[in-house]
N, C-alpha and C positions, 0 to 999 in steps of 0.2 A: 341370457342369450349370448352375452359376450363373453362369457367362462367356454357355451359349446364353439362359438366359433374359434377360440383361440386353441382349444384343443383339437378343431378341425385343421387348424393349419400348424399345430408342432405335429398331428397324425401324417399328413401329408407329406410333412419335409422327414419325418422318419422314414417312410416307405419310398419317398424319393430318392433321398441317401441311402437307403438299400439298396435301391434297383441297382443306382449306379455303380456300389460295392459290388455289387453282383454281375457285373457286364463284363468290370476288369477282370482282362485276364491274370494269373497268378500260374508263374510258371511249377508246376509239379514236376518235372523233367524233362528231358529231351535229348536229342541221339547229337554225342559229340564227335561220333568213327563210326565208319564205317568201312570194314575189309571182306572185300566180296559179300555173302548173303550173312555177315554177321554183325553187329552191330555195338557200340559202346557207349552208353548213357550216363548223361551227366550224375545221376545218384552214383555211379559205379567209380566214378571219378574221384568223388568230392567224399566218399568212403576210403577209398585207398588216402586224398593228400591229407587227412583227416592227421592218421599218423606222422605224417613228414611235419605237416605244420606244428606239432607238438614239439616234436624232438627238435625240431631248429628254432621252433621260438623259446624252447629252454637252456638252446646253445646262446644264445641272444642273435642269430644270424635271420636278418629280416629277409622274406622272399617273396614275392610280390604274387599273388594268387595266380594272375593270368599265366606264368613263369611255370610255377609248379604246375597248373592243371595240364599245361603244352606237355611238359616232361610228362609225366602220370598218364597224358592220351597215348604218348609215343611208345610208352612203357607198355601200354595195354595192347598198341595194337602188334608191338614185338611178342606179347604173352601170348596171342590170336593165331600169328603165324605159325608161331614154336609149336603151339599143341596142335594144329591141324596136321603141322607133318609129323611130329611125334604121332599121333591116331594112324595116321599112311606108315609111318613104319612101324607100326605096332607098339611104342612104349606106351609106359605108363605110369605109373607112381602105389605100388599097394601100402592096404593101412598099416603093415609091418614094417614095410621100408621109412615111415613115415616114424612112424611111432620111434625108431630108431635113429632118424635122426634127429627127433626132439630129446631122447636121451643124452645123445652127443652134444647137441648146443647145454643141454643142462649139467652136464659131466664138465664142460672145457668152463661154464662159468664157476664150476666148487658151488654148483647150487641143484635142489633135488626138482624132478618135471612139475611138482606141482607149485613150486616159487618160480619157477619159469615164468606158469603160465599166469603166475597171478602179477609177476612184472609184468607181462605184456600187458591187462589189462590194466595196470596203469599206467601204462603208455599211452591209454585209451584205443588200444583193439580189445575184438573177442576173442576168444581160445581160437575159435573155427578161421576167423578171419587171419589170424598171423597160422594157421596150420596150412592155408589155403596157399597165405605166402612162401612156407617153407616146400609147398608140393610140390607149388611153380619154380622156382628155384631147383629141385632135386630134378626135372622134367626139363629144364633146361639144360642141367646140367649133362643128361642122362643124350639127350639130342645132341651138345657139344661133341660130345666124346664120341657119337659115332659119325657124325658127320668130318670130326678131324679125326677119325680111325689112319692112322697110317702114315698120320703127318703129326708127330711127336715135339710140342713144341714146352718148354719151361719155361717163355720167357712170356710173361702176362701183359705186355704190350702188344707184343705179335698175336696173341691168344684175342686181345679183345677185339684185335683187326680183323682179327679173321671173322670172328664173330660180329663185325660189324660187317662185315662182305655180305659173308650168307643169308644176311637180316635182310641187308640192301636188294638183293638179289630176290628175296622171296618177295619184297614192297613192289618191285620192278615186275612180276609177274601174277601180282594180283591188285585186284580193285582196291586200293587204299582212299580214304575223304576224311578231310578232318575238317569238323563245324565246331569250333570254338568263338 
């Protein structure tokens, strides 16, 4: 009898210690932006600093998580604004345009696109994820250029004020939240 009750009570305290396992919550994700009706999730975050953390901790430059996920929120919800009004004026990024600018990044290294792309994965991205970064990038670019259509500037300080104006400008007329 005292074999069953002792296995009555390690039964017990297993299925109690479950329960409780079971109650905690265990965060799966959750919404760090929000700009108007769109939203920016912590997985979407912690996949882009994913890259940055590699390359600066192989720089030996330490960066403190909360630091980098702030920048990478502010970055996303800059990337949010950019393509809504690229979509209102019609641009976009095709798979030509793209393809071709992965040739040039692989051209200016003296390396052919498929050592490119196998540097980037070990950088620890995927092909898609750093193609994804090169689109946003060309799509910014592609917005830069017509929004400063007419106002001709070479000097890359002035170039990034301006482009921090417009940015400010676009936060300033839409619903921005950031829950970090």
């Amino acid at each position: 009898m005292r074999v069953g009750l002792s296995t009555a009570v390690l039964t017990l305290a297993v299925l109690v210690s479950s329960a409780s396992d079971a109650a905690k919550p265990v965060l799966v994700d959750g919404i760090v932006g929000i700009v108007d009706d769109e939203i920016i999730l912590r997985s979407q975050v912690w996949s882009r600093a994913r890259k940055f953390k590699k390359s600066l901790e192989r720089a030996g430059t330490p960066v403190p998580q909360g630091a980098l996920e702030a920048k990478i929120v502010d970055r996303m919800i800059d990337d949010l604004l950019i393509a809504r009004e690229a979509r209102l004026l019609k641009l976009s990024v095709e798979p030509p345009e793209l393809d071709n600018a992965l040739d040039l990044i692989a051209q200016q290294n003296k390396i052919t696109k498929a050592k490119l792309l196998e540097a980037v994965v070990a950088e620890g991205l995927t092909p898609d994820e750093y193609k994804e970064e090169i689109r946003r990038q060309i799509l910014e670019g592609k917005w830069l250029r017509l929004r400063l259509q007419g106002r001709v500037t070479t000097d890359e300080a002035a170039f990034a004020k301006e482009r921090d104006r417009l940015l400010d400008e676009m936060r300033k007329a839409a619903f921005v939240e950031v829950r970090l």
